[in-house]
PyMOL Python script that loads the backbone (N, CA, C, O; Angstrom):
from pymol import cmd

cmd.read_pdbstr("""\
ATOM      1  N   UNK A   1      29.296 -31.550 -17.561  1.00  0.00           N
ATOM      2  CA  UNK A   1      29.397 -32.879 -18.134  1.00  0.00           C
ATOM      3  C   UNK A   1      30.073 -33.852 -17.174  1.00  0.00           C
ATOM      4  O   UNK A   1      30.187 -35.051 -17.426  1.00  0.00           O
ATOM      5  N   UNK A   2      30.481 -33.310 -16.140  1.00  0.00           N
ATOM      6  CA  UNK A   2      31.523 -34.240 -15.048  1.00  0.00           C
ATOM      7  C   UNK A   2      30.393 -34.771 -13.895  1.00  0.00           C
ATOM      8  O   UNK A   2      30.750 -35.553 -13.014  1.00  0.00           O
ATOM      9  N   UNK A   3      28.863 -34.226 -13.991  1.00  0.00           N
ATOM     10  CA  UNK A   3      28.114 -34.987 -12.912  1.00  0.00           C
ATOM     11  C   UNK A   3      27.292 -36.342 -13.871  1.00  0.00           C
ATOM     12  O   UNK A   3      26.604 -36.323 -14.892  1.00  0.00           O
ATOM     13  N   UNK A   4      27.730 -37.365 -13.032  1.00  0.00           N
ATOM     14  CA  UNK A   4      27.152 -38.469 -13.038  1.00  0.00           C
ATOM     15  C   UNK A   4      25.711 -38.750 -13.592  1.00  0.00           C
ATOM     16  O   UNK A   4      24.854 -38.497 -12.746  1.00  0.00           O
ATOM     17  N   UNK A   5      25.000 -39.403 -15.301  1.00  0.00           N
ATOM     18  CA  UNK A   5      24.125 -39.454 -15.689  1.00  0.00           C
ATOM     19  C   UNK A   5      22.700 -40.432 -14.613  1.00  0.00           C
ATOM     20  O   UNK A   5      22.955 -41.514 -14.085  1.00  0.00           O
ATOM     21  N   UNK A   6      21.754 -39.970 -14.536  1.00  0.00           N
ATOM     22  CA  UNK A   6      20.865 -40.426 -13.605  1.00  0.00           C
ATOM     23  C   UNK A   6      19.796 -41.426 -13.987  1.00  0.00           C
ATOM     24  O   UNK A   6      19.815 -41.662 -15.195  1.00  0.00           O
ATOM     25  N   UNK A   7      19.215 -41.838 -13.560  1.00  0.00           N
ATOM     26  CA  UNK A   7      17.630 -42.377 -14.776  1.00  0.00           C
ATOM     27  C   UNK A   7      17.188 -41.399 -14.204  1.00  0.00           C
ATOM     28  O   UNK A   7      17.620 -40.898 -13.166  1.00  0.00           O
ATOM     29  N   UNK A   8      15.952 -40.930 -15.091  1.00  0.00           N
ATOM     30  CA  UNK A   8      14.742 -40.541 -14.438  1.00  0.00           C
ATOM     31  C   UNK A   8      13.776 -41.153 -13.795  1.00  0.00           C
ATOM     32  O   UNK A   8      14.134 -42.262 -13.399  1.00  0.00           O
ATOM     33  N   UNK A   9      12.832 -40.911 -13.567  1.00  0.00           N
ATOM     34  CA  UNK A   9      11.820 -41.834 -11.863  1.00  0.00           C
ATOM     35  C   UNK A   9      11.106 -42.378 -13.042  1.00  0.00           C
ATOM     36  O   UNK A   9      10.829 -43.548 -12.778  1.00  0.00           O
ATOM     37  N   UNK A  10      10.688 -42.060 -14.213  1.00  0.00           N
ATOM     38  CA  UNK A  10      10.355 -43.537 -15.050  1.00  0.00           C
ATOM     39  C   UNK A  10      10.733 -44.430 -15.167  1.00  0.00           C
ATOM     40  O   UNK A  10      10.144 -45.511 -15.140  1.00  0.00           O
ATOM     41  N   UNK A  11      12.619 -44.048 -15.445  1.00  0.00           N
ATOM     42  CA  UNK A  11      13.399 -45.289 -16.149  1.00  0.00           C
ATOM     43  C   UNK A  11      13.386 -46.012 -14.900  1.00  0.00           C
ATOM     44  O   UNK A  11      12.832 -47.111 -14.884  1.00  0.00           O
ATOM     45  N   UNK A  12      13.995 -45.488 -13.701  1.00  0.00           N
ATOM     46  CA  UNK A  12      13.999 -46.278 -12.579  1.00  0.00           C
ATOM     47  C   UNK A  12      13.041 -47.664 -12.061  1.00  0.00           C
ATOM     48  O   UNK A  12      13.351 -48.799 -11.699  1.00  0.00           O
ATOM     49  N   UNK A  13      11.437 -46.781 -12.264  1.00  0.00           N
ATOM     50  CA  UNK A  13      10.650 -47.626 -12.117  1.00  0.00           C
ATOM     51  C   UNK A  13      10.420 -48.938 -13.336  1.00  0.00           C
ATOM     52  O   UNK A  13      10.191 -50.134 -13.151  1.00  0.00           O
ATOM     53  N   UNK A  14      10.568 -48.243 -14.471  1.00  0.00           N
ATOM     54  CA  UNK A  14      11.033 -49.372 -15.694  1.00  0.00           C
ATOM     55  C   UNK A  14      11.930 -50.381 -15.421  1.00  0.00           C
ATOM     56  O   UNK A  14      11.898 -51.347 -16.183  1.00  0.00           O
ATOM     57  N   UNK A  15      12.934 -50.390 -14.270  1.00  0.00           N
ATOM     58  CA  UNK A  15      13.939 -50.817 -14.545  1.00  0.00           C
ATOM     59  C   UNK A  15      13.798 -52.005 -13.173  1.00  0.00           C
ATOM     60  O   UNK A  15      14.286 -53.120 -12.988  1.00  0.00           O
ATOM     61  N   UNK A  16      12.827 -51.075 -12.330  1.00  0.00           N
ATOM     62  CA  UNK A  16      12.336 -52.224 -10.897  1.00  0.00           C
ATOM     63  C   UNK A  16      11.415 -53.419 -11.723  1.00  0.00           C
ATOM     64  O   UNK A  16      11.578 -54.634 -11.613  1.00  0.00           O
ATOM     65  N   UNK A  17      10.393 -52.713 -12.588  1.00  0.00           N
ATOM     66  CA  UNK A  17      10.066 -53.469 -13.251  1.00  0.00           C
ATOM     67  C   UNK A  17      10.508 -54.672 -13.952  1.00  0.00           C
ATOM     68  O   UNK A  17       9.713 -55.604 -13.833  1.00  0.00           O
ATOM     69  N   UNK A  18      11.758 -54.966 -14.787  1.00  0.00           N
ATOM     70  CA  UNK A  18      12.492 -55.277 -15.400  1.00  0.00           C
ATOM     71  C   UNK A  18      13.292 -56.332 -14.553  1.00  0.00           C
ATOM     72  O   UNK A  18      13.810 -57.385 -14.927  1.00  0.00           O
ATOM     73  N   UNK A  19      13.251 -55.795 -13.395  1.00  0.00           N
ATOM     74  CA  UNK A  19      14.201 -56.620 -12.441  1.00  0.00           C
ATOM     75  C   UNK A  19      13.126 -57.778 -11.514  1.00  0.00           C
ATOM     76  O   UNK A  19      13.530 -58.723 -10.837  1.00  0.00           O
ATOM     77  N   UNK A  20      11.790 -57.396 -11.714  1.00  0.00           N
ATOM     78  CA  UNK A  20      11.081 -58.053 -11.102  1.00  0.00           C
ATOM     79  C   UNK A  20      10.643 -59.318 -12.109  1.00  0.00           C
ATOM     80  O   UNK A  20      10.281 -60.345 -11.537  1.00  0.00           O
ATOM     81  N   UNK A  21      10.650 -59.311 -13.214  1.00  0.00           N
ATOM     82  CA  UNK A  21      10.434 -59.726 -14.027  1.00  0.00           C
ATOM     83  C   UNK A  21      11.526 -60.720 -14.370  1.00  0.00           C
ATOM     84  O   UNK A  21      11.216 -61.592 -15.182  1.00  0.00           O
ATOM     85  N   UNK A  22      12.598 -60.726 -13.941  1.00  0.00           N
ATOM     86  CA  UNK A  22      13.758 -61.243 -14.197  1.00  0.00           C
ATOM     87  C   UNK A  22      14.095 -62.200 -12.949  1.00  0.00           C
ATOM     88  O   UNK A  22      14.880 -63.144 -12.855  1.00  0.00           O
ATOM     89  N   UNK A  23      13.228 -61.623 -12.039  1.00  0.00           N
ATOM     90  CA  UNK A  23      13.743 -62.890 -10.587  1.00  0.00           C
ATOM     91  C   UNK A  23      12.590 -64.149 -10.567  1.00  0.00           C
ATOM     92  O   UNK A  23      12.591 -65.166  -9.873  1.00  0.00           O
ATOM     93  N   UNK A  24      11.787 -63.777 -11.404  1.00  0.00           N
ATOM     94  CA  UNK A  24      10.522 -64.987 -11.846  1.00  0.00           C
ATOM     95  C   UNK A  24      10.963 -65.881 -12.763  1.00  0.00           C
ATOM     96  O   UNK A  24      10.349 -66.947 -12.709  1.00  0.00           O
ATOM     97  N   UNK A  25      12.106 -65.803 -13.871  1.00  0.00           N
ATOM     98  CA  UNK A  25      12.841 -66.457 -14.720  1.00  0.00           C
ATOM     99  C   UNK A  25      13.977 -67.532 -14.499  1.00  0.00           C
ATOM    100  O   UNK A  25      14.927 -67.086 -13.855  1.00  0.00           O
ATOM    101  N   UNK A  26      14.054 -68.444 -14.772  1.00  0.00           N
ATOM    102  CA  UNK A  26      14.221 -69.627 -14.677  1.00  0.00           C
ATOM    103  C   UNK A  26      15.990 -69.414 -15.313  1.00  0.00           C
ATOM    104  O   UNK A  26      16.237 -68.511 -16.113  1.00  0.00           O
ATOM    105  N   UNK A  27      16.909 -70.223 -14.895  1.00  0.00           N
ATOM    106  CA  UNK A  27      18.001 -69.672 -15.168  1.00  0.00           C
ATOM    107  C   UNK A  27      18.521 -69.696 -16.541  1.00  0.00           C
ATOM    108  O   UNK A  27      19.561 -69.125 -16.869  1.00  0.00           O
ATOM    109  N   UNK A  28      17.690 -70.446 -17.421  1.00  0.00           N
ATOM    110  CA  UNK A  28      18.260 -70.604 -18.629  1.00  0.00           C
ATOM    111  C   UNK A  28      17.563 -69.425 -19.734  1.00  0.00           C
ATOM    112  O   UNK A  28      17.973 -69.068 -20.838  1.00  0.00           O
ATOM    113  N   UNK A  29      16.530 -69.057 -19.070  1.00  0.00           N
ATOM    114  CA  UNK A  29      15.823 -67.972 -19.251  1.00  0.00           C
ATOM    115  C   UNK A  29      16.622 -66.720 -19.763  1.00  0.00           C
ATOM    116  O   UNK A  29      16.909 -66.153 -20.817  1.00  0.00           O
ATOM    117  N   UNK A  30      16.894 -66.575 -17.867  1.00  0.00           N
ATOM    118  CA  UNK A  30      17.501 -65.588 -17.874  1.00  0.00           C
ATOM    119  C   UNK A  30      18.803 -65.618 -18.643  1.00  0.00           C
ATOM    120  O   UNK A  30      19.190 -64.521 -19.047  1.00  0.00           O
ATOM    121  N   UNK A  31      19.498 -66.602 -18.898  1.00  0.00           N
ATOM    122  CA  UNK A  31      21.064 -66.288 -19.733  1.00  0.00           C
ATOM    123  C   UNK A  31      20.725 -65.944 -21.074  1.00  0.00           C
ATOM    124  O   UNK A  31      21.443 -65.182 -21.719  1.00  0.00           O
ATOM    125  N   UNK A  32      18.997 -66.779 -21.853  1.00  0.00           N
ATOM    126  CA  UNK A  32      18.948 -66.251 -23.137  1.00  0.00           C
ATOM    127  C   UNK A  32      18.751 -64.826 -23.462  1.00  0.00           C
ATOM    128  O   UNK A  32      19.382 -64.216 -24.324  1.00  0.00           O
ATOM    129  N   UNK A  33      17.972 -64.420 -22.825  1.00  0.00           N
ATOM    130  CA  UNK A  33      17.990 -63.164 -22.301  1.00  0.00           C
ATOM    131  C   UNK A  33      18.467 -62.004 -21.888  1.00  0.00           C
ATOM    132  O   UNK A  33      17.943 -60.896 -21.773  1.00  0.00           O
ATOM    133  N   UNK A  34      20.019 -62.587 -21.583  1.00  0.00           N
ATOM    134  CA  UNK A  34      21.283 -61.622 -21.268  1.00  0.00           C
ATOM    135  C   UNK A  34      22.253 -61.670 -22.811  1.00  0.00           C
ATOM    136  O   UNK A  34      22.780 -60.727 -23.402  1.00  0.00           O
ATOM    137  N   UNK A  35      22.237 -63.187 -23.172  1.00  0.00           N
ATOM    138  CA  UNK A  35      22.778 -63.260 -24.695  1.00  0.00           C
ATOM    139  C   UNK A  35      21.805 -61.924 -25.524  1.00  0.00           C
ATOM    140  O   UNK A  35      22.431 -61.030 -26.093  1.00  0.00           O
ATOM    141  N   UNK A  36      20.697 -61.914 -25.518  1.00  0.00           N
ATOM    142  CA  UNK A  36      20.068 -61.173 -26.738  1.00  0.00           C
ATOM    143  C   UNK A  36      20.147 -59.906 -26.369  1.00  0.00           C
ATOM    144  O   UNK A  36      20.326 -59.159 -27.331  1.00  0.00           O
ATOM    145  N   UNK A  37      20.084 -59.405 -25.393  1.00  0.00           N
ATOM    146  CA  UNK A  37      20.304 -58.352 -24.979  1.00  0.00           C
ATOM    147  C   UNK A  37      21.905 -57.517 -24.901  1.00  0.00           C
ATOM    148  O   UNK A  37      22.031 -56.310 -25.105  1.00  0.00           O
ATOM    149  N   UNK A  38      23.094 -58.498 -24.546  1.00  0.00           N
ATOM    150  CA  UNK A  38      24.318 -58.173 -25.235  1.00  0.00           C
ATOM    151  C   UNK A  38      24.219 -57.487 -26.605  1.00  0.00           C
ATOM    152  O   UNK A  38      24.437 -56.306 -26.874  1.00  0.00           O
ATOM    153  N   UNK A  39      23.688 -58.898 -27.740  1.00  0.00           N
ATOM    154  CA  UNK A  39      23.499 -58.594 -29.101  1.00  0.00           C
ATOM    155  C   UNK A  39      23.038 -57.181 -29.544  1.00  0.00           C
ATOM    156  O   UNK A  39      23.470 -56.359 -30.352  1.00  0.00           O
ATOM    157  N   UNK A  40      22.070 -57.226 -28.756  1.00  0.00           N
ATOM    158  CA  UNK A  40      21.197 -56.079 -29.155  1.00  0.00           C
ATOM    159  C   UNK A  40      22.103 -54.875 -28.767  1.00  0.00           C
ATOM    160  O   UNK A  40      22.208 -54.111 -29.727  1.00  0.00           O
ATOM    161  N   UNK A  41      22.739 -54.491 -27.751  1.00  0.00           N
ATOM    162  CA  UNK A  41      23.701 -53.517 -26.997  1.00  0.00           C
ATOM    163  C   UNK A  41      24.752 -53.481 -28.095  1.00  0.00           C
ATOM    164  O   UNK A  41      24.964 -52.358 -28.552  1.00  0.00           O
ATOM    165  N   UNK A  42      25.416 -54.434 -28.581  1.00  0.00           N
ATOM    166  CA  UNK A  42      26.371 -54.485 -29.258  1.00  0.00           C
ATOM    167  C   UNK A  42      26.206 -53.816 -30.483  1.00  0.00           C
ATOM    168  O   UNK A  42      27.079 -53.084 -30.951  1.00  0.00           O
ATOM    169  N   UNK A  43      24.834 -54.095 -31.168  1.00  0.00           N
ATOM    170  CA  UNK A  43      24.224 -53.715 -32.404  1.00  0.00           C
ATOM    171  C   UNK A  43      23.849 -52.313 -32.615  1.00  0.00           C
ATOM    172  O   UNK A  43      23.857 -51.792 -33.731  1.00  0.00           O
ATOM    173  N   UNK A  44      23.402 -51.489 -31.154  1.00  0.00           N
ATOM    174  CA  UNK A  44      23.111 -50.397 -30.894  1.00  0.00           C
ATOM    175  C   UNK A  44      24.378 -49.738 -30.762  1.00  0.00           C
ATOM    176  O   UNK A  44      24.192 -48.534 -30.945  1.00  0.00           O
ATOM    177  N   UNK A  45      25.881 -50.051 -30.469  1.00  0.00           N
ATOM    178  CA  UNK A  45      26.709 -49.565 -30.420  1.00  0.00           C
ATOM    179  C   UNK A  45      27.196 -49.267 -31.702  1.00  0.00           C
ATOM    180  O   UNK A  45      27.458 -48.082 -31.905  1.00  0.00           O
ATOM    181  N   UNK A  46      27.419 -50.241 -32.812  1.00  0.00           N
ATOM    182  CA  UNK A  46      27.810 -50.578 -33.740  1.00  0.00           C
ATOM    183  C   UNK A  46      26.635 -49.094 -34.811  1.00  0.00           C
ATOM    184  O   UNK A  46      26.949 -48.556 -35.873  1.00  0.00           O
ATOM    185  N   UNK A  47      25.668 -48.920 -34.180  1.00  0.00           N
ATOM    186  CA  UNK A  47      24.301 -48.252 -34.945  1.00  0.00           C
ATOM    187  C   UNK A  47      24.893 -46.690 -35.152  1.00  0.00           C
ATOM    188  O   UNK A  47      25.088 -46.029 -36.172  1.00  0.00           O
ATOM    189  N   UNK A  48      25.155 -46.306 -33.262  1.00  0.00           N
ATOM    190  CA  UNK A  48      26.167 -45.085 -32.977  1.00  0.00           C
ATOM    191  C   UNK A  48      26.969 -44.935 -34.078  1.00  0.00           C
ATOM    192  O   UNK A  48      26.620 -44.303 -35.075  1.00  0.00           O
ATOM    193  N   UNK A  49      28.068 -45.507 -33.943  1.00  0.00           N
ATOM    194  CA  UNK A  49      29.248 -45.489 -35.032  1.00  0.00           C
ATOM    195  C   UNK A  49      28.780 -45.104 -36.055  1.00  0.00           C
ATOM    196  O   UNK A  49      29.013 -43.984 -36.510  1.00  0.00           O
ATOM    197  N   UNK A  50      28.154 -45.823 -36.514  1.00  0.00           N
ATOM    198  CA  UNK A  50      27.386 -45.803 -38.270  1.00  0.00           C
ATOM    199  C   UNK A  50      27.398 -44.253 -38.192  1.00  0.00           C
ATOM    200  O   UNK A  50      28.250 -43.520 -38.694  1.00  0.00           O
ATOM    201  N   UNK A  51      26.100 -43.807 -37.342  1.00  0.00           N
ATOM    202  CA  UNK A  51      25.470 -42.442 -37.480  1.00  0.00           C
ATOM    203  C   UNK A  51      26.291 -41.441 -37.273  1.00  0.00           C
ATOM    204  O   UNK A  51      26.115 -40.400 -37.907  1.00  0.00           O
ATOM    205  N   UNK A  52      27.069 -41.526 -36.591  1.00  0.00           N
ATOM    206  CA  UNK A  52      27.966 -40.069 -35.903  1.00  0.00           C
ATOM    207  C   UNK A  52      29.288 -40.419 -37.290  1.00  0.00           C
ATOM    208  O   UNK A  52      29.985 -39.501 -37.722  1.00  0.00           O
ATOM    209  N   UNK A  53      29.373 -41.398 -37.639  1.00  0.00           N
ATOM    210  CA  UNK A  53      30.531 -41.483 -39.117  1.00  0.00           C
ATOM    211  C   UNK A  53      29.640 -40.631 -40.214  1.00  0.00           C
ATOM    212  O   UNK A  53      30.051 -39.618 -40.780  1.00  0.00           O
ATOM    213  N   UNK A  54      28.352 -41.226 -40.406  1.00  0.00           N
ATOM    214  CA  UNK A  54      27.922 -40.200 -41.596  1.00  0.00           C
ATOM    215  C   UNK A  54      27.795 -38.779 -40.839  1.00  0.00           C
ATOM    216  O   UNK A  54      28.414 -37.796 -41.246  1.00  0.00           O
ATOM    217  N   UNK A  55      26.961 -38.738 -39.721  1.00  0.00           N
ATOM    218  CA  UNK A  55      27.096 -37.054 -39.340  1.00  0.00           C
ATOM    219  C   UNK A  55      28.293 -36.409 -39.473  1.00  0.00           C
ATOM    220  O   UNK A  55      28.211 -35.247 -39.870  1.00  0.00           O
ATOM    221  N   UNK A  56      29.490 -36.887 -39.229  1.00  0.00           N
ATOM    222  CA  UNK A  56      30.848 -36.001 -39.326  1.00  0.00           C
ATOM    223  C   UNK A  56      31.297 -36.910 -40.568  1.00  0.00           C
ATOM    224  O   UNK A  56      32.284 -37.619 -40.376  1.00  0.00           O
ATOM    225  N   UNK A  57      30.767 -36.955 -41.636  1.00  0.00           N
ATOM    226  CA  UNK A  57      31.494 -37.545 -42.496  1.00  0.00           C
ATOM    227  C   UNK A  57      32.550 -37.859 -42.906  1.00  0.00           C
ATOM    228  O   UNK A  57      33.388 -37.390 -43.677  1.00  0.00           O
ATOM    229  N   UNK A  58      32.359 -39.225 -41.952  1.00  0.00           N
ATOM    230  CA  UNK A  58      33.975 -39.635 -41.930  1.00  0.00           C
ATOM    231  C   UNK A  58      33.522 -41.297 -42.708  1.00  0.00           C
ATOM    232  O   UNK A  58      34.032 -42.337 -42.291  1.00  0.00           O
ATOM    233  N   UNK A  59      32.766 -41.280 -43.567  1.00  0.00           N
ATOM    234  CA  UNK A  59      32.411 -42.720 -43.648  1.00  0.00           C
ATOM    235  C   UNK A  59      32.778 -42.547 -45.400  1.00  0.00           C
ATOM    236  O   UNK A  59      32.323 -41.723 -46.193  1.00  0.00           O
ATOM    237  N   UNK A  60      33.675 -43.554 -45.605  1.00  0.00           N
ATOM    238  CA  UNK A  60      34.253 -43.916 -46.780  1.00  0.00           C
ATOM    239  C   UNK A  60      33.362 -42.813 -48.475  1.00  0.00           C
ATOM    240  O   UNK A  60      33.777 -42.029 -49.329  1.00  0.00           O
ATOM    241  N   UNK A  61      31.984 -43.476 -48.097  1.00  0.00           N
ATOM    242  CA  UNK A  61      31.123 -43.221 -49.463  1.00  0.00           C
ATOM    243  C   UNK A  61      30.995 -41.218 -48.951  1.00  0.00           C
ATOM    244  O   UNK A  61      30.511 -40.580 -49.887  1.00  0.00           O
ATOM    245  N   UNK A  62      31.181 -40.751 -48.297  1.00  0.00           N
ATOM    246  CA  UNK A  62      31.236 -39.056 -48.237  1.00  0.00           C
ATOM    247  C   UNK A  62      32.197 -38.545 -48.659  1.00  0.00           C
ATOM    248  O   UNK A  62      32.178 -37.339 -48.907  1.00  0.00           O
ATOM    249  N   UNK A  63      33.502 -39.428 -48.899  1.00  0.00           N
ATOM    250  CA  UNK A  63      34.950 -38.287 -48.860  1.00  0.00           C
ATOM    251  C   UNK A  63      34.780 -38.273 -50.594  1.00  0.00           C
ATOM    252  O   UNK A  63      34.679 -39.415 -51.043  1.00  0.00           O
ATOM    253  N   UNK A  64      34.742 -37.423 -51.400  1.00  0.00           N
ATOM    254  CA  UNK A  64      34.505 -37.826 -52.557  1.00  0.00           C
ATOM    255  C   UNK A  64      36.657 -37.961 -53.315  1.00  0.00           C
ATOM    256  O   UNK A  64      37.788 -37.540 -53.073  1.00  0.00           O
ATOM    257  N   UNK A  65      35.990 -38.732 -54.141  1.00  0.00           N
ATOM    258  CA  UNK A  65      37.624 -39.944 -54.337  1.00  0.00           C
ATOM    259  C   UNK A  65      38.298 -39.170 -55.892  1.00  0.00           C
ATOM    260  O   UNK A  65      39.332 -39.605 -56.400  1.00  0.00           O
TER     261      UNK A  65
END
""", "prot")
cmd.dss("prot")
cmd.show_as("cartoon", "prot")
cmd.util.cbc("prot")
cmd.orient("prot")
């Protein structure tokens, strides 16, 4: 678990992709774009939590009262 997570040669190329796509964008573009994508990161974090609280039921409505 101590070696460093990698992409794979998909994500990589997904990600040249992504970047190519992003130097064609206009700067206001690109900031809406970094806003929604925060959001979205943030939301996906927030998603984690949710799931791994009900998997180890640690989420309020499991502990029975």
């Amino acid at each position: 678990m101590n070696q460093p997570m990698k992409l794979s040669l998909e994500q990589e190329f997904s990600l040249r992709c992504f970047a190519d796509q992003v130097q064609q964008m206009s700067r206001e573009q690109a900031q809406a774009l970094l806003l929604m994508l925060y959001e979205r990161m943030m939301i996906q974090e927030k998603t984690y939590q949710q799931l791994l609280k009900h998997e180890w039921k640690l989420d309020s409505d499991a502990i029975p009262g």
